[in-house]
N, C-alpha and C positions, 0 to 999 in steps of 0.2 A: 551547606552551613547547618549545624546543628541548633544554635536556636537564632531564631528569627526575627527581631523588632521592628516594624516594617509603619510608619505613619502615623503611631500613637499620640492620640490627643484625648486629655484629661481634662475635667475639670468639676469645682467643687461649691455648694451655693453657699452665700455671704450674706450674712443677714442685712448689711450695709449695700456692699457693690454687686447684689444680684451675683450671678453665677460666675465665678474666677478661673482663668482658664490655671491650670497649676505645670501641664505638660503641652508643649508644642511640636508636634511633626517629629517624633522622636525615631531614629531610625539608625540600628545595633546590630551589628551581629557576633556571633561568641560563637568559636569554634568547641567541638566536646572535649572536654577535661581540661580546660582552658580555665586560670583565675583572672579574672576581670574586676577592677575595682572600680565605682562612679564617686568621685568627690567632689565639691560643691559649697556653695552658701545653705545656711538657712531657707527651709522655705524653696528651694529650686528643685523639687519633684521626685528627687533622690528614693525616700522610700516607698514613695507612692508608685514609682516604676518596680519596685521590688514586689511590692502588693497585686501590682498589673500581672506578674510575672507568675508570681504565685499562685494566681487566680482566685484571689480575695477580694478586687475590685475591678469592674469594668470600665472599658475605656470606650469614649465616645466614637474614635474615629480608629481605624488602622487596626492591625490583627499581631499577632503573638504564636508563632509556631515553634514549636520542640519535635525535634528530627523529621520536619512535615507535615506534622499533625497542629493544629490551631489550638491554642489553648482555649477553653470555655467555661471552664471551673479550677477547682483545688483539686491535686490528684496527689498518687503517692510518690510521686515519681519526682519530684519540689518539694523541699520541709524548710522551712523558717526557722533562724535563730534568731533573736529580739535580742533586745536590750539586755532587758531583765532576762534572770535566766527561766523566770516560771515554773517551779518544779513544786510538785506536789506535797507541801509539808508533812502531811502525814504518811509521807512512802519514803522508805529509805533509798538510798540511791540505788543498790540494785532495781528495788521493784517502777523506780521513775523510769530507769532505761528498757525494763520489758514490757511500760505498760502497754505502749501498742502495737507490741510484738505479740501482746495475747489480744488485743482488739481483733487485730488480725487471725485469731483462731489457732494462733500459733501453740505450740506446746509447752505447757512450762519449763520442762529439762529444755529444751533446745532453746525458746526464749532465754534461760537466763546463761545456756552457754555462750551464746551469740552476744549478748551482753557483757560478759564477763572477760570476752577477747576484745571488746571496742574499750573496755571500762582500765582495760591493762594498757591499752595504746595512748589514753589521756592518761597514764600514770596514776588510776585512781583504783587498781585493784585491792589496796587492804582498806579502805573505805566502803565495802559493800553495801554494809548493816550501818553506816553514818544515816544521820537525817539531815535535810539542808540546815538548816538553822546552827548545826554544828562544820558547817563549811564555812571557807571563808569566797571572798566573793569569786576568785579567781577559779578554785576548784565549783562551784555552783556554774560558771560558766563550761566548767569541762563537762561535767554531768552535761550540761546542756546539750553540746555539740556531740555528746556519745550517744543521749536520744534520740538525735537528729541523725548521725548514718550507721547505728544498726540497722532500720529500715533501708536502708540501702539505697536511696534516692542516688537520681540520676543528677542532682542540679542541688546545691547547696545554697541558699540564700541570707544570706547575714546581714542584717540591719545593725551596725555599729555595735557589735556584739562586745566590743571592747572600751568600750568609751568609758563607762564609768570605774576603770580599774585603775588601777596607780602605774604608773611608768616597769618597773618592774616586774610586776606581774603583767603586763601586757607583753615584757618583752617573752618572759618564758612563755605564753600562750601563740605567740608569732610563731615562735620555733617548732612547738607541737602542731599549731593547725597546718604549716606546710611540711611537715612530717608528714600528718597524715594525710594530706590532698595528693604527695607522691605515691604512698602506698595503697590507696582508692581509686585514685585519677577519675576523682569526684569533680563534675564542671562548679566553681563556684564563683559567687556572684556577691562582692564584698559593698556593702556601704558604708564610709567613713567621712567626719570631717578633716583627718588628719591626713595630711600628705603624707608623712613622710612612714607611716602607716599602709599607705597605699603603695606605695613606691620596691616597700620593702616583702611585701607579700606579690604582687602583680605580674602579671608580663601583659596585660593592657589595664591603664587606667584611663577612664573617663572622666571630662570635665562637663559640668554640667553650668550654663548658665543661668543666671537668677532668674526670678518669677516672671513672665511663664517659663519654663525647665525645657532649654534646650540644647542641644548638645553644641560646645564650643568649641571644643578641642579633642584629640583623641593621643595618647601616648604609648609605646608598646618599650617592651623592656625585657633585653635579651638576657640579662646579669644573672650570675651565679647568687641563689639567695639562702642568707638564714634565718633572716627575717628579726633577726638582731642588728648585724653593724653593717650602717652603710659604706658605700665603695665609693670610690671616684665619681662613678658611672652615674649611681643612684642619688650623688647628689647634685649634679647637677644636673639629672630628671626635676631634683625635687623643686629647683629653679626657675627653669621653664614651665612647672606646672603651675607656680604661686605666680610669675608675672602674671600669667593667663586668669587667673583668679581676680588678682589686684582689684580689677577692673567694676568686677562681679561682685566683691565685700564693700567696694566703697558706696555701689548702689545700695547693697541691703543697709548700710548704719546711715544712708540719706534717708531712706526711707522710715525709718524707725528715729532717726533721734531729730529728723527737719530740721530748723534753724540753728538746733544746737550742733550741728553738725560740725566738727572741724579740723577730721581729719586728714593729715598731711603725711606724704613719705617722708620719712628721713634722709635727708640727703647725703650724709654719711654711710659711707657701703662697708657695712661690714659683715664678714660668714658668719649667721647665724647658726648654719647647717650643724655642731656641735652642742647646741644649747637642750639643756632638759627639756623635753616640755614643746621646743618649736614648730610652730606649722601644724599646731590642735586648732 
């Protein structure tokens, strides 16, 4: 198996409850160039496994291996996409995407050739000379992810790199990122709260359960995808994934709103599966 999650247990100190465990006994595996997505509550460990992964934080118990080797830091071989897309205001998007292709001692002509063919693949090649501030959020995120595999990494990790976009541009950005995961066959490693998000990029999603963060469920999904409209198949994955959830949101809004707690399923079944917006 290509990467390895083997026992992982996390946890984070509280100025209130002393030390919080946030991951329990976590235990994954991800075949190479395989999309995997974890979805979940609030609060259920989700990014903090990405971090594990990443080698940006340590974990107390259990080990982390990539092709057999143990993870023990950040290497180059794992690059992070965030939220935010972080790009350097004062560098035009060419120079954001080569900057650490010249870190790397790389050469300028080849740096910015090597960018200029990842920078054509997110459809942002007559933007070179743009600045971010003159992007809109959606292209800010393309730059992002064209930073992230000119280096060439082995393992993509995506912290909900789409959350804050509009429906719309989320869906053109589905369609480009498994464009380009076919033409990479980059392993990537997706974190979302949205199912139907997951569902539609994936061939495994994870469920994670609330605090501490363990894993509940696991779904695999064979479907022909474009990461725009779902199929028969994919929706009712998205079904079985949200029962599985149910369970897991009612804890977190017990825990968060206590006595004013009062929510109830609707007893009325109706397919949501069509609706804007569903299963964010």
């Amino acid at each position: 198996m290509y990467l390895e999650i083997e026992g992982i247990e996390k946890s984070f100190p509280h100025k209130e409850k002393g030390m919080v465990k946030v991951l329990d006994h976590i235990n994954l595996e991800i075949e190479k160039g395989q999309f995997v997505s974890i979805v979940g509550p609030s609060g259920c460990g989700k990014s903090t496994m990405l971090y594990l992964i990443a080698g940006l934080e340590k974990a107390e118990q259990g080990k982390i291996r990539i092709n057999g080797k143990e993870v023990k830091g950040s290497g180059s071989d794992r690059v992070v996409v965030f939220q935010e897309a972080g790009l350097f205001p004062w560098l035009t998007v060419l120079d954001n995407v080569t900057y650490g292709l010249l870190l790397k001692k790389m050469s300028k002509q080849e740096a910015e050739q090597k960018a200029m063919e990842m920078l054509k693949m997110v459809h942002l090649g007559n933007y070179i000379d743009s600045y971010p501030h003159e992007l809109s959020g959606g292209m800010k995120q393309r730059v992002s992810i064209a930073r992230a595999l000119v280096m060439e990494p082995d393992i993509l990790l995506m912290d909900e790199p789409f959350a804050a976009l509009d429906e719309q541009t989320r869906m053109v950005l589905h369609k480009e990122l498994l464009d380009i995961w076919r033409k990479t066959k980059v392993t990537v490693l997706f974190i979302t709260h949205n199912i139907r998000e997951a569902v539609l990029l994936s061939q495994k999603i994870v469920v994670f359960a609330t605090r501490p963060g363990k894993i509940k469920a696991t779904f695999k999904s064979n479907d022909t995808k474009d990461g725009v409209m779902p199929s028969d198949v994919t929706l009712q994955l998205e079904k079985q994934i949200l029962a599985e959830l149910q369970e897991e949101i009612e804890k977190v809004l017990k825990e968060e709103m206590g006595d004013d707690y009062s929510f109830k399923t609707n007893s009325v079944s109706r397919d949501t599966s069509g609706d804007m917006g569903s299963h964010i």
